[in-house]
mmCIF entry with sequence, helices, sheets and N, C-alpha, C, O atoms, coordinates in Angstrom:
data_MODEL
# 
_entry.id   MODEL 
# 
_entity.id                         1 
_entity.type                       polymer 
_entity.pdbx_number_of_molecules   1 
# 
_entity_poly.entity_id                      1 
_entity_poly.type                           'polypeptide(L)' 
_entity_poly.nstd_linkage                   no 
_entity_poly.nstd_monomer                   no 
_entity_poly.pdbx_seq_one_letter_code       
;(UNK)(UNK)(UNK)(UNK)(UNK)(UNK)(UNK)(UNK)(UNK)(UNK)(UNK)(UNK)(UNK)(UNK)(UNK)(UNK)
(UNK)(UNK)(UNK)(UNK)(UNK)(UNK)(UNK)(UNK)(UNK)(UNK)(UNK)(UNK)(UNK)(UNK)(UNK)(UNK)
(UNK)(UNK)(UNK)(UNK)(UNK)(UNK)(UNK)(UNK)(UNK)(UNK)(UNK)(UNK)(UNK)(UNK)(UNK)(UNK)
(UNK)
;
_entity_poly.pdbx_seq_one_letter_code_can   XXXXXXXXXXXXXXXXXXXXXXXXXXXXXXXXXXXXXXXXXXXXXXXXX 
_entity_poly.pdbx_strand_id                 A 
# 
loop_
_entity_poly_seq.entity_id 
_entity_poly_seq.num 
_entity_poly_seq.mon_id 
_entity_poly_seq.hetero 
1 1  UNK n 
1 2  UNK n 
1 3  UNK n 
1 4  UNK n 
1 5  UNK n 
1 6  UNK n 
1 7  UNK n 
1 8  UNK n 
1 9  UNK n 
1 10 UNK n 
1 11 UNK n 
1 12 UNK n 
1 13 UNK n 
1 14 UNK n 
1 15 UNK n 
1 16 UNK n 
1 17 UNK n 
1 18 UNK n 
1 19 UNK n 
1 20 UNK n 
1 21 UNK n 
1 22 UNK n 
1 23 UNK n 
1 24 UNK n 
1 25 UNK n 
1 26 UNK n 
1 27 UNK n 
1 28 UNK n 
1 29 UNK n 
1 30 UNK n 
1 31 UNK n 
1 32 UNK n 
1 33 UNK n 
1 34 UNK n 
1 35 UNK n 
1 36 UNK n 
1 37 UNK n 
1 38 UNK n 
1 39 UNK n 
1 40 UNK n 
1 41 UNK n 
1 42 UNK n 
1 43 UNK n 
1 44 UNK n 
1 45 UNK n 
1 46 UNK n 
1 47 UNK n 
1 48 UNK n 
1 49 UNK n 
# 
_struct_asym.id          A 
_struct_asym.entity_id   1 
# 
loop_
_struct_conf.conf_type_id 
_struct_conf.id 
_struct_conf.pdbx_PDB_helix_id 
_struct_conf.beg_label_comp_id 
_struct_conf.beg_label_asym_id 
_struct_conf.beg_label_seq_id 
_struct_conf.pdbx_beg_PDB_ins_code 
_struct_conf.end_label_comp_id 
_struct_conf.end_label_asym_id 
_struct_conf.end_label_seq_id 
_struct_conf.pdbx_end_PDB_ins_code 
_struct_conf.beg_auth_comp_id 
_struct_conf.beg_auth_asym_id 
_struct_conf.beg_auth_seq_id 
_struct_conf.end_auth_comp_id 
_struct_conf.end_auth_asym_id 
_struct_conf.end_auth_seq_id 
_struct_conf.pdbx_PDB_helix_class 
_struct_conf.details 
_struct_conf.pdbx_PDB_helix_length 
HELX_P HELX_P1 AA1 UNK A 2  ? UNK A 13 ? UNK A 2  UNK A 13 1 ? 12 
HELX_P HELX_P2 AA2 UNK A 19 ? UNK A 27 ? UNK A 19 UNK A 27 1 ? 9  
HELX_P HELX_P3 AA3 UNK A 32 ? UNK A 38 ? UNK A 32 UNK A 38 1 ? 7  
HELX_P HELX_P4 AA4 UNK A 43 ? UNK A 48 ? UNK A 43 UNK A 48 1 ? 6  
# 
_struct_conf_type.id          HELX_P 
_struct_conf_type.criteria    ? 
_struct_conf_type.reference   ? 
# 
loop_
_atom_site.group_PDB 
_atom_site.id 
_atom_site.type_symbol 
_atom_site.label_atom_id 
_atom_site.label_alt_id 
_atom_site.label_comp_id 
_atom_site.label_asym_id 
_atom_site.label_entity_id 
_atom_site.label_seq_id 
_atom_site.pdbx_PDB_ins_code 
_atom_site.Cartn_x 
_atom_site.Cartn_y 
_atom_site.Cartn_z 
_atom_site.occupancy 
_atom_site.B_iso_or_equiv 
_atom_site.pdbx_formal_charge 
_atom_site.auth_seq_id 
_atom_site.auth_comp_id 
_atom_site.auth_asym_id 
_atom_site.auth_atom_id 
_atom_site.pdbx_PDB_model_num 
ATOM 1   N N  . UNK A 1 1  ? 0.816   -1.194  0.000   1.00 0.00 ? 1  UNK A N  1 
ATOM 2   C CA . UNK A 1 1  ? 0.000   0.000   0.000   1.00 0.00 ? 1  UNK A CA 1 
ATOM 3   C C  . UNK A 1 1  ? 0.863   1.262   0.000   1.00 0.00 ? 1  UNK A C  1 
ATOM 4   O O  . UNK A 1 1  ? 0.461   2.250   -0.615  1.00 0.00 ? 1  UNK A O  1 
ATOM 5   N N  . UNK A 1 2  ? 2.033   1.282   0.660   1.00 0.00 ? 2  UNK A N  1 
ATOM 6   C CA . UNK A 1 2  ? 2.983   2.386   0.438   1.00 0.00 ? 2  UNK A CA 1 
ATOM 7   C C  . UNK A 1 2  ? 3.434   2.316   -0.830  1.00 0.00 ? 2  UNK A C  1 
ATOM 8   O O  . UNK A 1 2  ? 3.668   3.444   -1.263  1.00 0.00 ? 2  UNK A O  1 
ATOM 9   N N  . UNK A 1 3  ? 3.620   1.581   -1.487  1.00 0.00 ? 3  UNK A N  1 
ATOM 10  C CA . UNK A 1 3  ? 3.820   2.176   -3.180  1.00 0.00 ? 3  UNK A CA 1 
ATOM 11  C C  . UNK A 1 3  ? 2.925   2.885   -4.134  1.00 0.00 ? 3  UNK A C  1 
ATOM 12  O O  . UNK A 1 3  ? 3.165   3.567   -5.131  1.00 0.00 ? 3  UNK A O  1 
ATOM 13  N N  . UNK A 1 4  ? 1.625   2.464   -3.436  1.00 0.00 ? 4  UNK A N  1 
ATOM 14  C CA . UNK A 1 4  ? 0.360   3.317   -4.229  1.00 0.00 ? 4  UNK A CA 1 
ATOM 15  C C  . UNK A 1 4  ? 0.282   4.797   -3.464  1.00 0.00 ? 4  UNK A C  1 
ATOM 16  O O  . UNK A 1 4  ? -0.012  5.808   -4.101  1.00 0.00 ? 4  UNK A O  1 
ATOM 17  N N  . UNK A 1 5  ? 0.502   4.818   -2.383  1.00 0.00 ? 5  UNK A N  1 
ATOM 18  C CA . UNK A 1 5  ? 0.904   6.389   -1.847  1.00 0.00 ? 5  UNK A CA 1 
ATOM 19  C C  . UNK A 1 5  ? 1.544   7.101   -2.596  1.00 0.00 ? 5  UNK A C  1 
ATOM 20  O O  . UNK A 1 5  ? 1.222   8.121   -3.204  1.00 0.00 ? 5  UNK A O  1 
ATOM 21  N N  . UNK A 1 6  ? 2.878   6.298   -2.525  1.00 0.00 ? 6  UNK A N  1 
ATOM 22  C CA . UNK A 1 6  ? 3.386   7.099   -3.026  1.00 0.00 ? 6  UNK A CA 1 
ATOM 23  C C  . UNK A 1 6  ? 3.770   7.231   -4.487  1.00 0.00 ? 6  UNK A C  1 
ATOM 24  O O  . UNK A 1 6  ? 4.652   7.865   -5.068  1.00 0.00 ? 6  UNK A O  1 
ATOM 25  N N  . UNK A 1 7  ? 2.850   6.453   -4.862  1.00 0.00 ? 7  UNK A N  1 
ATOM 26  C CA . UNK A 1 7  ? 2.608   6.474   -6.650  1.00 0.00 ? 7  UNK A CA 1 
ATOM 27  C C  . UNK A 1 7  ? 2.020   7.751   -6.847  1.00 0.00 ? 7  UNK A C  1 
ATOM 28  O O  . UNK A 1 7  ? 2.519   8.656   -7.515  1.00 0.00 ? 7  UNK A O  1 
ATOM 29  N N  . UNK A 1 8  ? 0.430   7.804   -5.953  1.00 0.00 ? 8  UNK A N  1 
ATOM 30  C CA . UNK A 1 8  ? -0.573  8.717   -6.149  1.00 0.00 ? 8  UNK A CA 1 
ATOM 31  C C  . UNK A 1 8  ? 0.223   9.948   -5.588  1.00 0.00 ? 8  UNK A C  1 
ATOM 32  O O  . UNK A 1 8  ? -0.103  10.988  -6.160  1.00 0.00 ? 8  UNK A O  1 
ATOM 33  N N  . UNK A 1 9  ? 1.301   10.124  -4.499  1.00 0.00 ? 9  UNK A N  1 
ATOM 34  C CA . UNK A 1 9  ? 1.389   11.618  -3.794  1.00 0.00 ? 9  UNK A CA 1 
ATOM 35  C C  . UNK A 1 9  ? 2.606   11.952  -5.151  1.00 0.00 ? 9  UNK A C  1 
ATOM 36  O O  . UNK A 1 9  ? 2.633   13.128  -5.513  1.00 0.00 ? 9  UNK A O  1 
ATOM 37  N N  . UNK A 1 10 ? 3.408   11.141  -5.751  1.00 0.00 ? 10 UNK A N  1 
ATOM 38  C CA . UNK A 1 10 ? 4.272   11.530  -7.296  1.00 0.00 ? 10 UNK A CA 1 
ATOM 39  C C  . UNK A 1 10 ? 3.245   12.271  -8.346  1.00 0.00 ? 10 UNK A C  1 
ATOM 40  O O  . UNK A 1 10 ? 3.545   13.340  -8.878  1.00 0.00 ? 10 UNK A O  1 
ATOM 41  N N  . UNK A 1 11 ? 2.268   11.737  -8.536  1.00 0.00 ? 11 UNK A N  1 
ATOM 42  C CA . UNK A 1 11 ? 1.250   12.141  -9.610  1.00 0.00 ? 11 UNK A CA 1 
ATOM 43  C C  . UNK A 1 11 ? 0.682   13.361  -9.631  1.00 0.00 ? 11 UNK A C  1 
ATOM 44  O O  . UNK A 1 11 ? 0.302   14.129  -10.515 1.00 0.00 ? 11 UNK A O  1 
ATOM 45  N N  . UNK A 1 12 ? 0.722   13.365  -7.990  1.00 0.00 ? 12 UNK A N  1 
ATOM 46  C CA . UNK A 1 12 ? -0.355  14.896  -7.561  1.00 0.00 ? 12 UNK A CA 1 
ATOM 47  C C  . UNK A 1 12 ? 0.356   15.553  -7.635  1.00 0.00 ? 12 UNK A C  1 
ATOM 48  O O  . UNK A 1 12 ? -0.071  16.479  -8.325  1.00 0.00 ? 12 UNK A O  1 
ATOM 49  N N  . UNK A 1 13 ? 2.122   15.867  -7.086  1.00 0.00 ? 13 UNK A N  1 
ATOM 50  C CA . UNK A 1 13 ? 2.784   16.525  -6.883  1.00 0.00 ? 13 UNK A CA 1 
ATOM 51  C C  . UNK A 1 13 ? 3.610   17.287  -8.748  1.00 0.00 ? 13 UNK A C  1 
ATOM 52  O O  . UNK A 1 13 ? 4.077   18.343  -9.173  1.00 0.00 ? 13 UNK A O  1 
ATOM 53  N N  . UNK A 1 14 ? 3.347   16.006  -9.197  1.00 0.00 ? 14 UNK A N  1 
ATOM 54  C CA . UNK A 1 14 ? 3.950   16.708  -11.043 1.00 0.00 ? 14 UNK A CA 1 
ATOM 55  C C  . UNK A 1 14 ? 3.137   16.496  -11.893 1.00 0.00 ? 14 UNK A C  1 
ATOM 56  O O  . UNK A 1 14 ? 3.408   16.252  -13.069 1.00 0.00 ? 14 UNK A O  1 
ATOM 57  N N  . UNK A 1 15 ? 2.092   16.559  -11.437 1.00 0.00 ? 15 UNK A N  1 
ATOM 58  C CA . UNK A 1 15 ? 1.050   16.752  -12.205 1.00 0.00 ? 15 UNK A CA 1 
ATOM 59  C C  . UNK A 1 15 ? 0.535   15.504  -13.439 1.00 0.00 ? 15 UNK A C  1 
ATOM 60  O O  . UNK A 1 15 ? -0.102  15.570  -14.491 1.00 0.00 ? 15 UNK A O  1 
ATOM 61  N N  . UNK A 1 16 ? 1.068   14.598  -12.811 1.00 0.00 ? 16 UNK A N  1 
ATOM 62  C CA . UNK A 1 16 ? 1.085   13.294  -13.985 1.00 0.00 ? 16 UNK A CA 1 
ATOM 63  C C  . UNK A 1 16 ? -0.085  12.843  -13.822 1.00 0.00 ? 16 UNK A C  1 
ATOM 64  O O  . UNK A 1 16 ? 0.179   11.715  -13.406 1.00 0.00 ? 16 UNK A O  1 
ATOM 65  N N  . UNK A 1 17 ? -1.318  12.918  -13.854 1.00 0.00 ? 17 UNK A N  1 
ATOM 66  C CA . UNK A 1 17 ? -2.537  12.352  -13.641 1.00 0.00 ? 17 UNK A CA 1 
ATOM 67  C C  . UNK A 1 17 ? -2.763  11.384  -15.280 1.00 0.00 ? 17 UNK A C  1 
ATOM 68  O O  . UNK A 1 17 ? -3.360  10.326  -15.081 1.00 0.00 ? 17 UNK A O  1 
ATOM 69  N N  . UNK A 1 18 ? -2.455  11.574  -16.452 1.00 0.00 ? 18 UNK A N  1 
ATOM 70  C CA . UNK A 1 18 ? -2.375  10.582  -17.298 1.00 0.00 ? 18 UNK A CA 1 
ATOM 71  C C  . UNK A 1 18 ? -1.731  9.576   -17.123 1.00 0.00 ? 18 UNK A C  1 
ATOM 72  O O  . UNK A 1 18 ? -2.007  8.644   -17.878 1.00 0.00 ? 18 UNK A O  1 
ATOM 73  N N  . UNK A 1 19 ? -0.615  9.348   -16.061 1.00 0.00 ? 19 UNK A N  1 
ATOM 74  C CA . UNK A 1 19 ? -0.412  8.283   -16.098 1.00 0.00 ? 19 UNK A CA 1 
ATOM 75  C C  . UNK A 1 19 ? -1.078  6.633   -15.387 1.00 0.00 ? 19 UNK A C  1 
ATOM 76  O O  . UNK A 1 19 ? -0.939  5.424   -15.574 1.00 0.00 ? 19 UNK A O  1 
ATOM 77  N N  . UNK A 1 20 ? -1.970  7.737   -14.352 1.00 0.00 ? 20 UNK A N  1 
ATOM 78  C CA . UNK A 1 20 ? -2.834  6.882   -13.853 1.00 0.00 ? 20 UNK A CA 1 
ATOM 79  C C  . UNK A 1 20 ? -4.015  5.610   -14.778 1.00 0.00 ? 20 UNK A C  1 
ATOM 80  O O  . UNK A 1 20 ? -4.675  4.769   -14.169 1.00 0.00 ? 20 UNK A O  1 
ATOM 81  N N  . UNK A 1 21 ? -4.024  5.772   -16.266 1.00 0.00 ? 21 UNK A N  1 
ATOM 82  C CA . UNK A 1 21 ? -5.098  4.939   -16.786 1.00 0.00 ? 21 UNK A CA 1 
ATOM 83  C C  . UNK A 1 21 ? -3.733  3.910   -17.100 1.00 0.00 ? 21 UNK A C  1 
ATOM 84  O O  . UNK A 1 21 ? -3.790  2.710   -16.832 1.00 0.00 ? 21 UNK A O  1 
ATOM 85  N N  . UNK A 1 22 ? -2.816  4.388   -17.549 1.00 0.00 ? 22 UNK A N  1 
ATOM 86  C CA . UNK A 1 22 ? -1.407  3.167   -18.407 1.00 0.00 ? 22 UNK A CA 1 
ATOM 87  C C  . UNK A 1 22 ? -1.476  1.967   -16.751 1.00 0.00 ? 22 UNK A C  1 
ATOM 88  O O  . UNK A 1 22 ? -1.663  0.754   -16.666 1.00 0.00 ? 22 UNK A O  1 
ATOM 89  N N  . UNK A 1 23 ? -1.213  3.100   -15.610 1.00 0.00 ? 23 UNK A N  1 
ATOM 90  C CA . UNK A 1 23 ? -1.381  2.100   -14.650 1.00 0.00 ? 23 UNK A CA 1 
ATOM 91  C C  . UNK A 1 23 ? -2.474  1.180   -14.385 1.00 0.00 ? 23 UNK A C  1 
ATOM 92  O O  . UNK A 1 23 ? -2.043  0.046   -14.175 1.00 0.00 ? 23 UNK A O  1 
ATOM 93  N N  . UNK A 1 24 ? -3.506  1.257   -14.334 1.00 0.00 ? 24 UNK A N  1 
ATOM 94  C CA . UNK A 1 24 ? -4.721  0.424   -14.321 1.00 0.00 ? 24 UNK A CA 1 
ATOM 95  C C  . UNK A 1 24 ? -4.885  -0.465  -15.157 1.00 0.00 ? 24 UNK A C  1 
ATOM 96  O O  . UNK A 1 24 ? -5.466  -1.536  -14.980 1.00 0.00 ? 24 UNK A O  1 
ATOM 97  N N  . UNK A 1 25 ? -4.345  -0.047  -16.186 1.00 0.00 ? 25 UNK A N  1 
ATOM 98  C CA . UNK A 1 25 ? -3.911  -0.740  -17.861 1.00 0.00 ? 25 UNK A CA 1 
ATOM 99  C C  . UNK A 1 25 ? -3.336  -1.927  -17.061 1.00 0.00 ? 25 UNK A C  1 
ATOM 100 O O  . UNK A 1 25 ? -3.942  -2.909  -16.630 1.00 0.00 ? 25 UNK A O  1 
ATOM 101 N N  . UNK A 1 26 ? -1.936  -1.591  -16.953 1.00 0.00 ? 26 UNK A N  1 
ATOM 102 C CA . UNK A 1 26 ? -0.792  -2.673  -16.695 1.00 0.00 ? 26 UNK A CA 1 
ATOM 103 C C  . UNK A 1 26 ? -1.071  -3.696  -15.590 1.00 0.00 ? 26 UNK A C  1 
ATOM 104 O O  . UNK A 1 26 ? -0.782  -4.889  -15.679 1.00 0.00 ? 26 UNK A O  1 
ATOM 105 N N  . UNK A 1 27 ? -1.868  -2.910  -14.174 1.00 0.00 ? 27 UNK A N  1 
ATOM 106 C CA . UNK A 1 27 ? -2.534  -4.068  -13.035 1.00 0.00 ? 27 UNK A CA 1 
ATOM 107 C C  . UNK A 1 27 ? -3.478  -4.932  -13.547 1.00 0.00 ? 27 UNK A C  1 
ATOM 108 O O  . UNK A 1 27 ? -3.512  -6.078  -13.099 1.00 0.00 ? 27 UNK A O  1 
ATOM 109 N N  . UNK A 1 28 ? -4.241  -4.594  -14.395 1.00 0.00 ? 28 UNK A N  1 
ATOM 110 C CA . UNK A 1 28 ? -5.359  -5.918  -15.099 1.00 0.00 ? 28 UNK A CA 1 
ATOM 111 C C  . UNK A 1 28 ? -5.112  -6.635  -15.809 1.00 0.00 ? 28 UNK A C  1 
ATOM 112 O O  . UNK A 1 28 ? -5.775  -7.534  -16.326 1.00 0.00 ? 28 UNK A O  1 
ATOM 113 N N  . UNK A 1 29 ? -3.628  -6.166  -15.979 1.00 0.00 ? 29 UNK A N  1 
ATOM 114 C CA . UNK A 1 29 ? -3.464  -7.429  -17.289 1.00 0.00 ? 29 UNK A CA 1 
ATOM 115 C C  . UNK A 1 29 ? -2.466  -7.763  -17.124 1.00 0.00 ? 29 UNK A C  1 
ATOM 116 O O  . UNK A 1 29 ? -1.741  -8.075  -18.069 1.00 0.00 ? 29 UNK A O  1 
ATOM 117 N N  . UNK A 1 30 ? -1.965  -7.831  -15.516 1.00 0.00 ? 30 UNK A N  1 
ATOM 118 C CA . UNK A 1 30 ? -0.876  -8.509  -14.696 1.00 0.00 ? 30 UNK A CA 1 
ATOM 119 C C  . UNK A 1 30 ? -2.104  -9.359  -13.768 1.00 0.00 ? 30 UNK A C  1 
ATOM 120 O O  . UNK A 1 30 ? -1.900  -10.472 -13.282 1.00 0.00 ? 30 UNK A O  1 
ATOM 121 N N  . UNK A 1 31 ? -3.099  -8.777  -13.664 1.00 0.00 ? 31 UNK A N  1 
ATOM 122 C CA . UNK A 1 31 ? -4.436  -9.740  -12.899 1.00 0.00 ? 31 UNK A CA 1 
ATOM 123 C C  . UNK A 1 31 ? -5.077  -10.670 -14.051 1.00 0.00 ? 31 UNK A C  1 
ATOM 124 O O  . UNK A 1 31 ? -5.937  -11.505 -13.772 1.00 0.00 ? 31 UNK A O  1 
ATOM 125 N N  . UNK A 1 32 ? -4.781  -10.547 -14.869 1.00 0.00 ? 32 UNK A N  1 
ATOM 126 C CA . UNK A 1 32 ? -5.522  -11.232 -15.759 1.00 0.00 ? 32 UNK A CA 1 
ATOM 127 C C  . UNK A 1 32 ? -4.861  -12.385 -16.179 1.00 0.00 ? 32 UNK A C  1 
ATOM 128 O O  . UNK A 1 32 ? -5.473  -13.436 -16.370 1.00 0.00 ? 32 UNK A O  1 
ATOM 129 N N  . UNK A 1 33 ? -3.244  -12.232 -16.392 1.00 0.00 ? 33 UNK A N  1 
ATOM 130 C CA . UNK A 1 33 ? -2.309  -13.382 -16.687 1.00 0.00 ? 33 UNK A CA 1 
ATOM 131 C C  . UNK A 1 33 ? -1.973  -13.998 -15.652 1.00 0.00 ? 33 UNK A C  1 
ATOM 132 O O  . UNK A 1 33 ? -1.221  -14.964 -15.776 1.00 0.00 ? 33 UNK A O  1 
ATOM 133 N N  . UNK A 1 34 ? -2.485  -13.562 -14.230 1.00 0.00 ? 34 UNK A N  1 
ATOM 134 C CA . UNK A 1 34 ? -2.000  -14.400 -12.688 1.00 0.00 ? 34 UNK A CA 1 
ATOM 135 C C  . UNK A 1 34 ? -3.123  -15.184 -12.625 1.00 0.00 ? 34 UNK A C  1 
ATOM 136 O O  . UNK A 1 34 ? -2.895  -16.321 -12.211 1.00 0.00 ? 34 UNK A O  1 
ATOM 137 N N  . UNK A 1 35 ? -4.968  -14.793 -13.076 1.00 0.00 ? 35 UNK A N  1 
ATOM 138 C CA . UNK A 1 35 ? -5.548  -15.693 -12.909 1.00 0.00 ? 35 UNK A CA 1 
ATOM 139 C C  . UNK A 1 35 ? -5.721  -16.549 -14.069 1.00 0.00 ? 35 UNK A C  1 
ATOM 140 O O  . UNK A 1 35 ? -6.237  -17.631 -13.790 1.00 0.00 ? 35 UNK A O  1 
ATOM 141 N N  . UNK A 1 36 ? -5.407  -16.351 -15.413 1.00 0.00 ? 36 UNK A N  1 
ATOM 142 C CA . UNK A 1 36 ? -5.330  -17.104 -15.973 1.00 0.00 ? 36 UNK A CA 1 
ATOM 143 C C  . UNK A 1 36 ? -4.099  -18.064 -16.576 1.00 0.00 ? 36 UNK A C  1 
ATOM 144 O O  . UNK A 1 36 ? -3.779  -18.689 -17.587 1.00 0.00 ? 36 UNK A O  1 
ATOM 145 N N  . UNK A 1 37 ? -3.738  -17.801 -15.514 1.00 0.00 ? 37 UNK A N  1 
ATOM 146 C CA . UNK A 1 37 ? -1.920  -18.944 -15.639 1.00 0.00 ? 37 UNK A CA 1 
ATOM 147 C C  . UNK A 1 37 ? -2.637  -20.485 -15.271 1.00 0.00 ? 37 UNK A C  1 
ATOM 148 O O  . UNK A 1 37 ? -2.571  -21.583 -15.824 1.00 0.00 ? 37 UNK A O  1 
ATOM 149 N N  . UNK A 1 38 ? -3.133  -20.130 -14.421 1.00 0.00 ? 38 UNK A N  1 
ATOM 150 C CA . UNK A 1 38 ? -3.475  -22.016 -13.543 1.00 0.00 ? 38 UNK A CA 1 
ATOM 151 C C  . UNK A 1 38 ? -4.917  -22.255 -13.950 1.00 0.00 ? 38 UNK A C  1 
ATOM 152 O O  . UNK A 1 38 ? -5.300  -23.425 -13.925 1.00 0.00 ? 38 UNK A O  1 
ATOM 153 N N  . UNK A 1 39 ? -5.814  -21.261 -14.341 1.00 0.00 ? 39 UNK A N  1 
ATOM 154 C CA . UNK A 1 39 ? -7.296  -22.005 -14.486 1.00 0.00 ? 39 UNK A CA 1 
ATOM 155 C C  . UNK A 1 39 ? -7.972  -22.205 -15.320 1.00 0.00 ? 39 UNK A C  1 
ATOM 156 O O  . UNK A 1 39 ? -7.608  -21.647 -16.355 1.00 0.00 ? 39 UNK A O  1 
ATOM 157 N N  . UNK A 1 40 ? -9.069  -22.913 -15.420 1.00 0.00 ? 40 UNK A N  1 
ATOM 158 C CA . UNK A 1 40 ? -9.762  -23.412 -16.380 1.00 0.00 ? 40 UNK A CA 1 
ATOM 159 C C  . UNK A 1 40 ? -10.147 -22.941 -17.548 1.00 0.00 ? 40 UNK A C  1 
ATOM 160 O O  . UNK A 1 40 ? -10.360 -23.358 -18.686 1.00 0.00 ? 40 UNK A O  1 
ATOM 161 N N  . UNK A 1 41 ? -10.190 -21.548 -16.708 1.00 0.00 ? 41 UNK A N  1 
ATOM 162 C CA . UNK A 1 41 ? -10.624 -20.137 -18.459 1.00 0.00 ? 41 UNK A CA 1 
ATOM 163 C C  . UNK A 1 41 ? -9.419  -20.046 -19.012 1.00 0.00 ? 41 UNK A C  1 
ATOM 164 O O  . UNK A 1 41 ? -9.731  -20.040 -20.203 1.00 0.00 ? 41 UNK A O  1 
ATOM 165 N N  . UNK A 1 42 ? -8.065  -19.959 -18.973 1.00 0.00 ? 42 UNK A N  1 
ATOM 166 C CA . UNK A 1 42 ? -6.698  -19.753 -19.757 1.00 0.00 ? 42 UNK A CA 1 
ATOM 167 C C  . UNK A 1 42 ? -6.984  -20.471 -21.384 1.00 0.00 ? 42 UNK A C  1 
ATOM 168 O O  . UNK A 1 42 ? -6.279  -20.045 -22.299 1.00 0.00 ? 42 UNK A O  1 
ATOM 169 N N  . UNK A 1 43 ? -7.743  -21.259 -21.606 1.00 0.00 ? 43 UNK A N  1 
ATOM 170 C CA . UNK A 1 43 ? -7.524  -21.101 -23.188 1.00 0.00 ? 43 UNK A CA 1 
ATOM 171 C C  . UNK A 1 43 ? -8.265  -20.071 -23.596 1.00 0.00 ? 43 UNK A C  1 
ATOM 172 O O  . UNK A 1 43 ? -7.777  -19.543 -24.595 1.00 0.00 ? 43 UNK A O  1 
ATOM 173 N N  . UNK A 1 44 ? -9.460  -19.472 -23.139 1.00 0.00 ? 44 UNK A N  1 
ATOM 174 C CA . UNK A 1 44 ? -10.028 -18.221 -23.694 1.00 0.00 ? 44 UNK A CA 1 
ATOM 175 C C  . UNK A 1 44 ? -9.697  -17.098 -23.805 1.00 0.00 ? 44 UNK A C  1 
ATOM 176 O O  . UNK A 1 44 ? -10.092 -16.173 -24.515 1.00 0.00 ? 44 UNK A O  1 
ATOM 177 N N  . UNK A 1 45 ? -8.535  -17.251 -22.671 1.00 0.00 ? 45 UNK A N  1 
ATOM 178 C CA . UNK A 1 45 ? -8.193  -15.507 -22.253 1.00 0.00 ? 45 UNK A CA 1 
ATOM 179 C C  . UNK A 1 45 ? -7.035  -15.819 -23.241 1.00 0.00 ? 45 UNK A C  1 
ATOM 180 O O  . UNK A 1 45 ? -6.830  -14.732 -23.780 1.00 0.00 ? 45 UNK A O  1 
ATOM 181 N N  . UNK A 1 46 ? -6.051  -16.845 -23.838 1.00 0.00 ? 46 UNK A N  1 
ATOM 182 C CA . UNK A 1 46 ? -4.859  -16.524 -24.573 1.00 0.00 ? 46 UNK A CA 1 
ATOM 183 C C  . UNK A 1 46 ? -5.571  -16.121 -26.196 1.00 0.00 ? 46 UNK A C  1 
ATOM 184 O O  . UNK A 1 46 ? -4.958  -15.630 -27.144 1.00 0.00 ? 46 UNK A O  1 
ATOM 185 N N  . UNK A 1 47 ? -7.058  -16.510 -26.143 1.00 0.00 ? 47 UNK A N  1 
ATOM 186 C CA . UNK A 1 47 ? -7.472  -16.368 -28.052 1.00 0.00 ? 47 UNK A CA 1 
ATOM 187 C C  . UNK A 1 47 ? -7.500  -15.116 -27.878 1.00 0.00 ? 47 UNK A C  1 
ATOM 188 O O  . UNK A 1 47 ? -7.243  -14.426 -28.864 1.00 0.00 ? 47 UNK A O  1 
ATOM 189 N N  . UNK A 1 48 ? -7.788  -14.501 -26.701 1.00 0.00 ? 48 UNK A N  1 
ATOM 190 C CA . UNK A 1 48 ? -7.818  -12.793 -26.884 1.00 0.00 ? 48 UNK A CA 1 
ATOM 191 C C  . UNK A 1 48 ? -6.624  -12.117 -27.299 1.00 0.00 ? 48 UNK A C  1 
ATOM 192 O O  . UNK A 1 48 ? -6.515  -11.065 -27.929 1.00 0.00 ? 48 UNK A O  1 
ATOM 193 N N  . UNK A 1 49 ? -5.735  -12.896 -26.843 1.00 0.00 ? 49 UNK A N  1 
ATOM 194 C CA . UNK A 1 49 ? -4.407  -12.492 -27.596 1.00 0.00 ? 49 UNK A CA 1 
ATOM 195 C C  . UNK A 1 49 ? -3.918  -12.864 -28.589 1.00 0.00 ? 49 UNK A C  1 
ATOM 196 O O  . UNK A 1 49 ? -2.853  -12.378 -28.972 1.00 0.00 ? 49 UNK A O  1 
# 
C-alpha cells in the first residue's frame, strides 16, 4: 500500500494524472495473466491475444 501512496502523492505533486489509466492498464493485465496462468478459463483468455 505504500507504493500506491506514493505512486498517487508523485502524480499529484507533477502533475502526472495521465499516467494513472497506463497504470490500471498494466494491473489488469498482470491480474488477468495471474488468474489465468493455472485455471480453467486460460484457453479463452490466450485467443484474446
Amino acid at each position: 500500500m505504500d507504493l500506491l501512496k506514493d505512486l498517487w502523492g508523485f502524480m499529484k505533486e507533477r502533475k502526472k494524472f495521465w499516467l494513472a489509466p497506463v497504470i490500471i492498464v498494466l494491473l489488469l493485465l498482470g491480474l488477468l495473466i495471474v488468474i489465468g496462468g493455472g485455471s480453467s478459463i486460460a484457453p479463452f483468455i490466450y485467443t484474446l491475444f
